[in-house]
ZAMARGU-4260 file (C-alpha; in steps of 0.2 Angstrom, whole numbers, plus 5000, padded with zeros to 4 digits):
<rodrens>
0) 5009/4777/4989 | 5019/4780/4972 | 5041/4779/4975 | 5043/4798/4978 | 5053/4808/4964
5) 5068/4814/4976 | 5072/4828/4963 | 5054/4835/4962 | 5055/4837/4979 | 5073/4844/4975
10) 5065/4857/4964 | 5050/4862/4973 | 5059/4867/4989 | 5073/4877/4978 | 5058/4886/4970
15) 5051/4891/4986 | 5067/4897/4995 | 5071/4906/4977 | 5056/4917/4978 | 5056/4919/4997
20) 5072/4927/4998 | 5069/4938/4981 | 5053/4943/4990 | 5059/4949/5007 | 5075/4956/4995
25) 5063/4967/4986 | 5051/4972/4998 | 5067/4982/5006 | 5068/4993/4990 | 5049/4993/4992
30) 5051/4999/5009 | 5066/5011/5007 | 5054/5022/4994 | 5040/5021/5002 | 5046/5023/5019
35) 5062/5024/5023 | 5079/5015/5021 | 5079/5009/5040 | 5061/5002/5036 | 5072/4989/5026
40) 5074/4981/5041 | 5054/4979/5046 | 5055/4969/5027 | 5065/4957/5035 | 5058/4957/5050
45) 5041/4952/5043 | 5050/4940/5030 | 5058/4930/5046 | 5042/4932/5058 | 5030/4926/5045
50) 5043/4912/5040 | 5041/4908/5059 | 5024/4910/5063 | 5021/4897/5044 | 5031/4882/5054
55) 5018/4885/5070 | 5004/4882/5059 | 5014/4870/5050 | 5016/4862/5069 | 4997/4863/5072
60) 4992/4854/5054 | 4989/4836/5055 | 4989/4829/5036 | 4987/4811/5031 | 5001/4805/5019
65) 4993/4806/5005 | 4986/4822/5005 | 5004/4831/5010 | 5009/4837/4992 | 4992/4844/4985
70) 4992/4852/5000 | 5010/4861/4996 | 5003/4865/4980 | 4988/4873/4985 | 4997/4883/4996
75) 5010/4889/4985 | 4998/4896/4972 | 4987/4904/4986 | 5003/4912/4991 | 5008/4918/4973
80) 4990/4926/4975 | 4994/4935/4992 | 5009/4943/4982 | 5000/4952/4972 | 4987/4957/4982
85) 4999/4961/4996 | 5009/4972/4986 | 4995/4982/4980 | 4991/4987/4997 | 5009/4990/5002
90) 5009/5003/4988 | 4991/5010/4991 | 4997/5015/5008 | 5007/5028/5001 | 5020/5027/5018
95) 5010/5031/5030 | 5014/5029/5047 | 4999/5031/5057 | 4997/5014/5068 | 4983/5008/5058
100) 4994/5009/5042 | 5009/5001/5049 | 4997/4986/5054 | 4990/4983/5037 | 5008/4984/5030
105) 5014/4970/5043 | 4998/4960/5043 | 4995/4960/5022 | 5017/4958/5020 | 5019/4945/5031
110) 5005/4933/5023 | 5014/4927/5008 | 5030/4922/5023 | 5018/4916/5033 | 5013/4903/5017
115) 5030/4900/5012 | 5035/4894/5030 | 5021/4882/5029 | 5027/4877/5013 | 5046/4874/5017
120) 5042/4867/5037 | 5030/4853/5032 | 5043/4847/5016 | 5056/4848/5028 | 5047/4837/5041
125) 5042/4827/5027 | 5059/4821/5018 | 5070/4819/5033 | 5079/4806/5029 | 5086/4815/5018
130) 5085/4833/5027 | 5104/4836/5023 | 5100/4836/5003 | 5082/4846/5007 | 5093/4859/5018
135) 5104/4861/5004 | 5094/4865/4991 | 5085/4878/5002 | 5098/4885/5004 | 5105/4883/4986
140) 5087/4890/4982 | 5087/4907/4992 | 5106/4911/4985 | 5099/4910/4965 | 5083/4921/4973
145) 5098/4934/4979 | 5105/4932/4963 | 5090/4935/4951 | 5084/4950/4961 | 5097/4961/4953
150) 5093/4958/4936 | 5075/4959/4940 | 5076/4976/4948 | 5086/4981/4935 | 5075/4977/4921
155) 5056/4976/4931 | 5059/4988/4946 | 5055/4986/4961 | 5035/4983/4959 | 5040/4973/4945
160) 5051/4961/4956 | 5038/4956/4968 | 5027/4950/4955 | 5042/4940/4950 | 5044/4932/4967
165) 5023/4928/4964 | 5028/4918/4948 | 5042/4908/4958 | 5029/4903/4970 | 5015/4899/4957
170) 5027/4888/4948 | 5032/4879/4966 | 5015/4876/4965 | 5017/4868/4947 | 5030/4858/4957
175) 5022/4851/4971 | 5006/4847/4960 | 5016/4836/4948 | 5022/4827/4964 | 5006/4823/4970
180) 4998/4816/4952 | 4984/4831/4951 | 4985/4837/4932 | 4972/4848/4934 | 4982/4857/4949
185) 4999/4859/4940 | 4988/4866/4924 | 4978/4878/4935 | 4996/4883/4944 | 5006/4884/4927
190) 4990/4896/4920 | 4993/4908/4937 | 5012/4908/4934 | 5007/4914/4915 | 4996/4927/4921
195) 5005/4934/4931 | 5020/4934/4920 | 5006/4945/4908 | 5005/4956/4923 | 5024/4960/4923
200) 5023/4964/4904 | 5007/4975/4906 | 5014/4984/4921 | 5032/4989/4912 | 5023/4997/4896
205) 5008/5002/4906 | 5012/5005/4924 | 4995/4999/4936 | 5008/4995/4950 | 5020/5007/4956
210) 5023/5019/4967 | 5011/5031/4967 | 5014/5039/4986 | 5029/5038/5000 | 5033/5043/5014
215) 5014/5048/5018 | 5012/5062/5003 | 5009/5058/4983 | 5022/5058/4971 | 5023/5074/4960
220) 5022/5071/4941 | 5036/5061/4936 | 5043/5061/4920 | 5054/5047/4921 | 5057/5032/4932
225) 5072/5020/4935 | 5075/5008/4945 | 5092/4997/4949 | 5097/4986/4964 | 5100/5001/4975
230) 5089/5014/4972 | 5075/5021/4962 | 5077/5037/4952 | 5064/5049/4947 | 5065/5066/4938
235) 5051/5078/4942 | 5050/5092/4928 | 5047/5111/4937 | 5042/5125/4928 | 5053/5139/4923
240) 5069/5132/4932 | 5080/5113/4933 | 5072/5097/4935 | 5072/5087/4950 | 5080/5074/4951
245) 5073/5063/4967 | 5083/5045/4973 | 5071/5033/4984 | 5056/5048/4984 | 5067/5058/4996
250) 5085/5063/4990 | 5084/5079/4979 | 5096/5086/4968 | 5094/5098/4951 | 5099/5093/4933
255) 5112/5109/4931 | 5107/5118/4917 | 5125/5132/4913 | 5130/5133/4896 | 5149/5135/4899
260) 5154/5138/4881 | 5144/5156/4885 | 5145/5156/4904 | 5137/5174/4909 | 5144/5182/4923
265) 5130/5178/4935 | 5130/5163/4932 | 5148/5162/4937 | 5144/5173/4953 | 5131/5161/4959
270) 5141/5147/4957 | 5157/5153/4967 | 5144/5160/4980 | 5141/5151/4996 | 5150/5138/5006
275) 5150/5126/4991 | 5158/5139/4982 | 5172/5144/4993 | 5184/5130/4992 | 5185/5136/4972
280) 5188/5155/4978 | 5202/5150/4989 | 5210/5140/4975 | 5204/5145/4958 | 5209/5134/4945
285) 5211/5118/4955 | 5214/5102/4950 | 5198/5093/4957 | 5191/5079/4965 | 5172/5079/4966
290) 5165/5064/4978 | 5147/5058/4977 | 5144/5069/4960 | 5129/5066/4960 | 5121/5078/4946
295) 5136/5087/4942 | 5132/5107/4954 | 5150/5104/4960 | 5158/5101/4943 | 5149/5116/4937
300) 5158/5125/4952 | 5174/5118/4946 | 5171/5123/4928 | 5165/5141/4932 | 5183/5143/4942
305) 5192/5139/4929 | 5197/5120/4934 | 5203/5112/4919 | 5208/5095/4928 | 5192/5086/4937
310) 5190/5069/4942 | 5172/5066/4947 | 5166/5048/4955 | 5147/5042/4958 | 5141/5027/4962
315) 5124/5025/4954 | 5124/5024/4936 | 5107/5030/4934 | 5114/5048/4938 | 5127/5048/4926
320) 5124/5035/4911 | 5104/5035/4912 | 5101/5054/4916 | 5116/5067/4914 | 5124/5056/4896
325) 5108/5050/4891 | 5092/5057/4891 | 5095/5075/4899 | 5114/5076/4891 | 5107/5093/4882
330) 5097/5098/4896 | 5115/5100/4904 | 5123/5107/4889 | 5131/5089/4891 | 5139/5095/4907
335) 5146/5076/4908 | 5154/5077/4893 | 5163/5091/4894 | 5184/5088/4889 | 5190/5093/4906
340) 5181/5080/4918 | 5185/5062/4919 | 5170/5053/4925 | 5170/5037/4935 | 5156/5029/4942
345) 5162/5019/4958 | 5160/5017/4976 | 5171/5034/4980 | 5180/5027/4995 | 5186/5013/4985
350) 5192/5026/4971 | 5201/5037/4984 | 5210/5020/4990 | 5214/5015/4973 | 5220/5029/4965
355) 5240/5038/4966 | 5233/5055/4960 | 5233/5072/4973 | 5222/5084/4969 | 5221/5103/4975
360) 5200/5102/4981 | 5193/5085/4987 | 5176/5090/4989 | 5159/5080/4995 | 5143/5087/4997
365) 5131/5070/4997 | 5113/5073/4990 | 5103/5084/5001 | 5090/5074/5013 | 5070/5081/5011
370) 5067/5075/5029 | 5075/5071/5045 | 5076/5054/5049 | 5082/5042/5033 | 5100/5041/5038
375) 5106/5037/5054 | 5106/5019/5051 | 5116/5022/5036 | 5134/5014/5037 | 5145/5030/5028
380) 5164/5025/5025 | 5167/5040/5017 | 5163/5051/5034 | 5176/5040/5045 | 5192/5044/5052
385) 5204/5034/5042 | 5192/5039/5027 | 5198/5056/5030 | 5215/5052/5033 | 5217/5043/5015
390) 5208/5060/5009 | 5222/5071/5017 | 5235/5059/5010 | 5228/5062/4991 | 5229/5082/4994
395) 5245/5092/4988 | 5253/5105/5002 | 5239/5118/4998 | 5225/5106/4994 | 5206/5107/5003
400) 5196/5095/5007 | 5178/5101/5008 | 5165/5093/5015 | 5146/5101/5016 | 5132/5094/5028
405) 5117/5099/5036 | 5118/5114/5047 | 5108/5114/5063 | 5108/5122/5079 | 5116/5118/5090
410) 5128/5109/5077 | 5129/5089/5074 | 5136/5084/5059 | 5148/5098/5057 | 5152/5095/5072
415) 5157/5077/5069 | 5166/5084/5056 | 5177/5095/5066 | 5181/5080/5078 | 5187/5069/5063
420) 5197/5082/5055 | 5206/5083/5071 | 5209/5066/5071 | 5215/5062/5054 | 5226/5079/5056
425) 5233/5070/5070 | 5238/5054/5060 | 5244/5062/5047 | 5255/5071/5057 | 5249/5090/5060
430) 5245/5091/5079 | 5238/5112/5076 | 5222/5107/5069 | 5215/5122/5073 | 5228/5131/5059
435) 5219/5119/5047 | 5200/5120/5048 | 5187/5132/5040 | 5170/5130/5048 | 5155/5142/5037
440) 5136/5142/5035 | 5125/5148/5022 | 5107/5147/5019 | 5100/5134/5008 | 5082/5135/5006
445) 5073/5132/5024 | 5089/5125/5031 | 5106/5130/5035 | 5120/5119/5026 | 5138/5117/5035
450) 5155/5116/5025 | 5171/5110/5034 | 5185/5115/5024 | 5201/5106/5030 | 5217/5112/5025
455) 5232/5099/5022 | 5244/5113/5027 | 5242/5127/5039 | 5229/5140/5031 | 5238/5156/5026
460) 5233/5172/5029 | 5225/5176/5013 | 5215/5161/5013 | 5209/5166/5028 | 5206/5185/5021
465) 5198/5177/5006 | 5186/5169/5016 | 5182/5186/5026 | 5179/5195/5010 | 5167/5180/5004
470) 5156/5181/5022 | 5155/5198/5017 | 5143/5199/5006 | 5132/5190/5016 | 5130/5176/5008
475) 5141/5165/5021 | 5143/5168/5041 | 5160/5158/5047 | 5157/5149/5062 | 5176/5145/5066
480) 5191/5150/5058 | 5208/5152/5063 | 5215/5165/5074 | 5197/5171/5078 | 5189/5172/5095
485) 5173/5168/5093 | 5167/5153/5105 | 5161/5138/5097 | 5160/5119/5099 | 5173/5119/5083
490) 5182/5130/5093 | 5185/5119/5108 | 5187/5103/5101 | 5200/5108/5089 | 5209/5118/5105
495) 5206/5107/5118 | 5220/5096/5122 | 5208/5082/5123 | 5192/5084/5116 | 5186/5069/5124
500) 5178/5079/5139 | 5170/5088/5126 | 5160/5073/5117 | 5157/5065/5134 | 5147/5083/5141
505) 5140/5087/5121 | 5121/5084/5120 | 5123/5075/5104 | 5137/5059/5099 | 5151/5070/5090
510) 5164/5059/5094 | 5175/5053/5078 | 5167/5037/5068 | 5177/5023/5063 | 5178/5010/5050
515) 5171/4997/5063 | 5157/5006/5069 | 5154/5019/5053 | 5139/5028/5058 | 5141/5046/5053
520) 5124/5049/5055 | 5118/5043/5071 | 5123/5054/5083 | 5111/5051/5098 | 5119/5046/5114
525) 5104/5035/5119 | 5106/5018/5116 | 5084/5016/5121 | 5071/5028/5116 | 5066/5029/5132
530) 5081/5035/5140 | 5082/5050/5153 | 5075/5065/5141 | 5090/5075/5147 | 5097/5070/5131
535) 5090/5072/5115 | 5088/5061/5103 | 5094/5065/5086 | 5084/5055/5074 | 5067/5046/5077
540) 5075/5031/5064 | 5084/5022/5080 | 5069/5023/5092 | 5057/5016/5077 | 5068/5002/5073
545) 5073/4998/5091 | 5054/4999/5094 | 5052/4989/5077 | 5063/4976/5086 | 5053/4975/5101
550) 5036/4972/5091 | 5040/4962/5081 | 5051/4950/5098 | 5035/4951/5106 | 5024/4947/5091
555) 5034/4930/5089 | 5033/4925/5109 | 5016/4929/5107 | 5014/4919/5091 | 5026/4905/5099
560) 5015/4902/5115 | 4997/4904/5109 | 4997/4887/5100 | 5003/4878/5116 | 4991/4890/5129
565) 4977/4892/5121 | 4974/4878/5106 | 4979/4866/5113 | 4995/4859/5104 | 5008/4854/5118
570) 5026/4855/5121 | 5034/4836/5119 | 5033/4831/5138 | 5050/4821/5134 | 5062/4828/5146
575) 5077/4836/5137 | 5066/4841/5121 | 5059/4861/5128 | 5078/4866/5134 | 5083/4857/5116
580) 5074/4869/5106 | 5081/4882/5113 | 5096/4875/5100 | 5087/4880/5087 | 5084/4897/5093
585) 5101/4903/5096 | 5104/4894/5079 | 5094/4906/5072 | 5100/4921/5080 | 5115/4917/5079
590) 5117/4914/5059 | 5108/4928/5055 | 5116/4940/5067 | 5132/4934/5057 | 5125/4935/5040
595) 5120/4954/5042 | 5135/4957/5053 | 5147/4952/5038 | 5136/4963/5027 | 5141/4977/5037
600) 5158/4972/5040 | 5161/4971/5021 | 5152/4985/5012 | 5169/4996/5015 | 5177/4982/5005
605) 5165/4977/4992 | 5159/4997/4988 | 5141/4997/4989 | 5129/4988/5002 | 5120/4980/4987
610) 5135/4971/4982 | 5138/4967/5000 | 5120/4959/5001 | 5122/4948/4986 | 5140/4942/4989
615) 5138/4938/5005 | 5121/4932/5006 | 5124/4921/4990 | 5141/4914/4999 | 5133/4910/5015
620) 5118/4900/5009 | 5127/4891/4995 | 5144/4886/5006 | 5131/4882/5022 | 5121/4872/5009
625) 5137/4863/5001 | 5141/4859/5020 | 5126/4852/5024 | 5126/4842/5010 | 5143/4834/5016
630) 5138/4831/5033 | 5129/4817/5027 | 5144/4807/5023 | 5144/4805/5042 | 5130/4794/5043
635) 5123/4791/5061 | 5138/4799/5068 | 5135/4816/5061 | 5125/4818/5079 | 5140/4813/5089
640) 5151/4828/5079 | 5136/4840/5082 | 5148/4850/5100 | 5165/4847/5090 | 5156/4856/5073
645) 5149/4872/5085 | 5165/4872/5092 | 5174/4873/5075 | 5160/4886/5069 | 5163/4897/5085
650) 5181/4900/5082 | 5181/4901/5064 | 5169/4916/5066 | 5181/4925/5080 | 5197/4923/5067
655) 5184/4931/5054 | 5179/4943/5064 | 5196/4949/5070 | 5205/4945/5052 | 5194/4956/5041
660) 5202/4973/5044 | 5217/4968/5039 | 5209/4957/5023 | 5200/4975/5018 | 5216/4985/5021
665) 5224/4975/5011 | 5215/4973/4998 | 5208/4991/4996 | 5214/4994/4978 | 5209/4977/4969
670) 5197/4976/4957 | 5181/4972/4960 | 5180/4956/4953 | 5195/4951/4963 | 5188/4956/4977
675) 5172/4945/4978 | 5183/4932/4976 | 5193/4936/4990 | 5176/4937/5000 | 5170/4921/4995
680) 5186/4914/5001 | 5185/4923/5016 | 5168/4918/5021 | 5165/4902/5014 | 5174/4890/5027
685) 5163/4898/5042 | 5150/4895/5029 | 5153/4877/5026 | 5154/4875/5043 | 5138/4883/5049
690) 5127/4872/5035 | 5129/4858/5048 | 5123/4861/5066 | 5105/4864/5060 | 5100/4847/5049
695) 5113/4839/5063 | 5099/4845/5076 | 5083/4841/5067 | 5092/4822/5065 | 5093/4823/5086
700) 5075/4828/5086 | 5065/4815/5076 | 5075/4802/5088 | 5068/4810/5103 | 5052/4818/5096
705) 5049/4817/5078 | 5033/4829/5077 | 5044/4844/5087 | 5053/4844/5071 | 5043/4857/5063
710) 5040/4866/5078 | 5059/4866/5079 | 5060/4873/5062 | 5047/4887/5065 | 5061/4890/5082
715) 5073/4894/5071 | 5064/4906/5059 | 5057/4916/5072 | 5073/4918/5082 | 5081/4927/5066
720) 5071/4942/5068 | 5080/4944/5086 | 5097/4941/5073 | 5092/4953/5060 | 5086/4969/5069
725) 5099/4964/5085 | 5115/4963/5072 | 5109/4981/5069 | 5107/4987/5087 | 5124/4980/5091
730) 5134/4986/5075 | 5126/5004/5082 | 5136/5002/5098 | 5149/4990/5099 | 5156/4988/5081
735) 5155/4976/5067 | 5171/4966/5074 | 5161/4964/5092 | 5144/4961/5082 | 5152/4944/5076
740) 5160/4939/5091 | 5143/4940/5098 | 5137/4931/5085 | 5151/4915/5089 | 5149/4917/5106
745) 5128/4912/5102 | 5134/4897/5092 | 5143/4893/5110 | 5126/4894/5120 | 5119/4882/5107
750) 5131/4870/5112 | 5125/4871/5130 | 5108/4869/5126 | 5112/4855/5116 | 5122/4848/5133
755) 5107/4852/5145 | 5095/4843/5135 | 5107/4827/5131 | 5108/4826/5150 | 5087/4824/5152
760) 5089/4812/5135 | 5093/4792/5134 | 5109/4793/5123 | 5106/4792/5105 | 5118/4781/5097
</rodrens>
């Protein structure tokens, strides 16, 4: 056998973390659109089940020496091929959710895990004298793939991107070939990355892959389509009135189409009409602060009262450099030009916690939702109580804040809004928040929409006859008000003197939100689907993901015991060696749990959860790769370190946990750039450290079973899935803060496990 090339090997196993990662990365856009956004979280699930179930078979394989790397070729450009073929029946599915469906997506996106687990188990098995270096640059590898999928979705889309991942793969295979000596296997691999990199070219001029359908109906004619890191953008043209403009196939807003250099009455009237409206009747004039901007209805509500002063923010740039300054500026009588609106687009709550202006009208009225059931997994900072306290502390004595949400009966999300006026009222140091608070309803198409109108001083009377004169016409009906009798759940909780008996006998969760546990939208009080149906459940995304969870746990302990029960393949019959795997398992719970935890934790610091992902994702891998990589200074003794390292990662993880609030405060009004340096440097000692435990373990293995190694690694894979879709159940209930204290609590039981099987085990020196 030929000296093997240590930085082929290097290379190959970089390549194929790279375009794993970007794979499971961009099948979550894939998933949002087609599905939903909490169908993000199957993607990952499949990515880390088929990751898992790869090292089982990996497990199973017996391979002769010399046979190892063709073998990881042929693999690799089979798995490029799955890609493809994969993606094309995601897509044809059109988001279906009919059982049938949803086992074809799972089965046909878990294949090309299920190849790249193979792929990275048996390379691992294989180099293990130098596992430390391997580890590292798989992990060094899945960070660039973070990296590269924003670009890519930027410039290819989402479609686009997974054919990227495909080429990665193919040129792993390139890789691996080279290894092994077989020209005629690297050529055939470097031909597949070329064709498919043809594919790519093809399908941006002349789309053959895209999405076509989503969330089980066909997409209308579009007559533009972008796509960026954190959303896909869409503008449907309709006849005789404003285009759509539809974000991830399901958010819907109109291209407002006022020519306010001849602004006809009408026009005017129906844009001061409603509960929108009302916050720019009671203050004509005012100097404005519009949140979430999307399209620009509220700044045409602004301009059409006279406002000569607005500030607008919103995030995606789609919407206001792509759309309303670029293509469709004169479809807007270039609305987001006009000399009286500054335009920023920006996380909102960072801009709110930067900025030293007061405005007269803060007001928020996110893109409308098509269907129930796309948000309540949605972390929104902007709907938390110390949210609304820094939007109370930017209002002047007789500023609004206005905030519109669905209407439904009996109410939910007004509601909650209701409970966090209260709240921030309270901090802010007005303890009559029932003087403060406008509650009114308004038709909007099928549906009711809600606006909470929260005054920063009492409301004066002819606010409150202003409002009277507006319901009127019929166009609004005021469910709360001040001074009025009229019973109501506004009513009670801002009269109460603790509302808390309130929430606890409410049908629905509309108890105030926090920072830690920012989940506006989720208002059911069950923490199972199954629970006592004396309490409804408000959105069918928790059951499907808590259902999602128990699937895909069962698929895996399925997956895990076949091999064993039925083909044959045995469990090492060393004593010590089954309660040691377990090592592996909370391992991979437990880095995972952390990883989406601090996601979670840090999208209020970093703006956007799409910056969240890549920092923290990209920090993770890169520093756990660098600490790896160090461990092997310790030689044989790195085994002996193993308790004192989970130890060290255990409590570096609790001062994390409990020292990031203060870090965020803190640093609320950096810039950007400053702070994803003060994450990296935040994150990356817990980082460092948890690099080591897992090559530390996989050096205790191969002395006391060598061929449990890869079993071991498929352990591990499989065991994320519980971290992934459990860091999401636990945020849900017991906060981000408690989320990774669970998590370095897990790091705790893999240290026992490690101490219950060193007890069955001869020492190893």
């Amino acid at each position: 056998m030929r000296r093997l090339s240590w930085g082929v090997v290097y290379a190959g196993v970089a390549l194929t973390a790279a375009a794993t990662l970007m794979l499971e990365l961009a099948l979550t856009r894939i998933f949002s659109v087609v599905f939903y956004y909490h169908f993000a979280f199957l993607a990952i699930s499949i990515a880390l089940f088929g990751l898992g179930a790869g090292g089982v078979l990996s497990y199973l394989l017996t391979l002769p020496k010399g046979v190892i790397w063709t073998r990881l070729g042929q693999i690799s450009s089979l798995t490029s091929v799955v890609v493809v073929l994969a993606l094309a029946i995601i897509l044809g599915m059109g988001g279906g959710r009919t059982p049938v469906s949803l086992v074809l997506v799972y089965a046909a996106a878990s294949l090309p895990f299920l190849g790249a687990g193979m792929v990275l188990s048996l390379a691992i098995a294989e180099t293990m004298e130098r596992v430390e270096r391997v580890y590292f640059f798989d992990l060094a590898g899945a960070a660039a793939g973070c990296l590269l999928l924003i670009p890519f979705l930027n410039v290819l889309g989402g479609p686009g991107s997974v054919v990227g991942a495909a080429v990665l793969f193919a040129s792993a295979g390139a890789v691996w070939f080279g290894l092994a000596g077989s020209i005629r296997g690297r050529a055939g691999s470097i031909l597949l990355a070329l064709i498919l990199v043809a594919l790519i070219l093809y399908n941006k001029s002349t789309p053959v892959m895209d999405v076509k359908g989503a969330k089980g109906v066909p997409l209308p004619s579009e007559e533009l389509i972008l796509w960026n890191s954190f959303s896909r953008v869409s503008v449907v043209p309709r006849e005789g009135g404003p285009k759509k403009v539809m974000i991830d196939a399901d958010a819907m807003m109109l291209i407002p189409r006022y020519d306010f250099d001849r602004l006809t009455p009408e026009d005017a009237e129906q844009l001061s009409s409603g509960g929108l409206g009302l916050p720019h009747v009671l203050r004509p004039g005012a100097k404005t602060l519009i949140l979430s901007a999307g399209t620009g209805f509220n700044v045409a509500r602004s301009l059409a009262a006279g406002s000569k002063d607005i500030t607008a923010v919103e995030l995606n740039p789609l919407l206001t450099n792509s759309i309303m300054r670029n293509r469709f500026r004169d479809e807007s009588f270039g609305l987001y030009y006009r000399p009286e609106l500054r335009l920023h687009t920006e996380d909102s709550r960072g801009f709110i916690r930067r900025s030293e202006e007061k405005f007269q009208i803060i007001q928020s009225s996110p893109a409308s939702r098509s269907a129930l059931g796309a948000s309540a997994l949605t972390e929104s900072t902007l709907f938390t109580v110390e949210s609304f306290t820094d939007m109370l502390g930017h209002l002047t004595g007789d500023g609004l804040l206005a905030v519109t949400r669905r209407g439904t009966e009996p109410p939910r999300e007004s509601a909650r809004l209701v409970a966090l006026a209260r709240e921030a009222l309270a901090r802010v140091g007005e303890r009559e928040a029932a003087r403060h608070v406008l509650v009114v309803r308004e038709q909007a198409g099928d549906a009711w929409a809600d606006t909470v109108i929260v005054a920063r001083k009492p409301l004066s009377s002819l606010s409150l006859i202003q409002t009277q004169q507006a319901a009127a016409n019929g166009s609004l009906e005021i469910l709360y008000a001040p001074g009025t009798p009229r019973e109501s759940v506004f009513r009670s909780i801002l009269l109460a003197p603790d509302p808390r008996a309130i929430f606890d006998s409410y049908p629905y969760d509309i108890s105030p939100v926090s920072d830690d546990r920012p989940f506006f939208y989720y208002l059911s009080k069950k923490v199972l689907p199954w629970n006592s149906a004396a309490t409804p459940l408000e959105d069918p995304a928790v059951p499907l993901v808590v259902s999602l969870l128990i699937v895909s746990a069962a698929a895996t302990v399925v997956l895990l015991l076949l091999p064993p029960l039925v083909l044959g393949a045995r469990l090492p019959k060393e004593k010590g060696v089954p309660i040691f795997l377990l090592y592996f398992v909370w391992l991979g719970v437990a880095y995972v749990l952390t990883q989406v935890g601090l996601i979670q934790k840090l999208v209020l610091f970093l703006g956007h959860p799409t910056y969240a992902l890549a920092v923290v994702v990209f920090s993770l891998l890169v520093f756990s790769g660098v600490g790896s990589y160090w461990s092997r200074r310790f030689g044989q003794g790195l085994t002996a370190r193993v308790p004192t390292i989970l130890l060290m990662v255990a409590f570096s993880l609790a001062v994390l946990a409990v020292a990031l609030a203060p870090a965020i405060d803190a640093g609320a009004a950096l810039p950007l750039p400053l702070k994803v340096a003060i994450t990296v440097l935040l994150i990356s000692p817990c980082g460092f450290l948890m690099g080591m435990p897992f090559p530390a373990g996989l050096r205790l293995l191969e002395a006391w079973h060598a061929p449990a190694i890869r079993w071991a690694w498929s352990l591990n894979s499989a065991a994320s899935v519980l971290g992934s879709c459990g860091a999401v159940f636990l945020a849900l209930h017991i906060g981000f803060r408690n989320t990774l204290l669970v998590g370095a609590s897990l790091y705790l039981l893999a240290l026992l496990s490690l101490r219950m099987g060193e007890r069955r085990m001869t020492k190893v020196s």
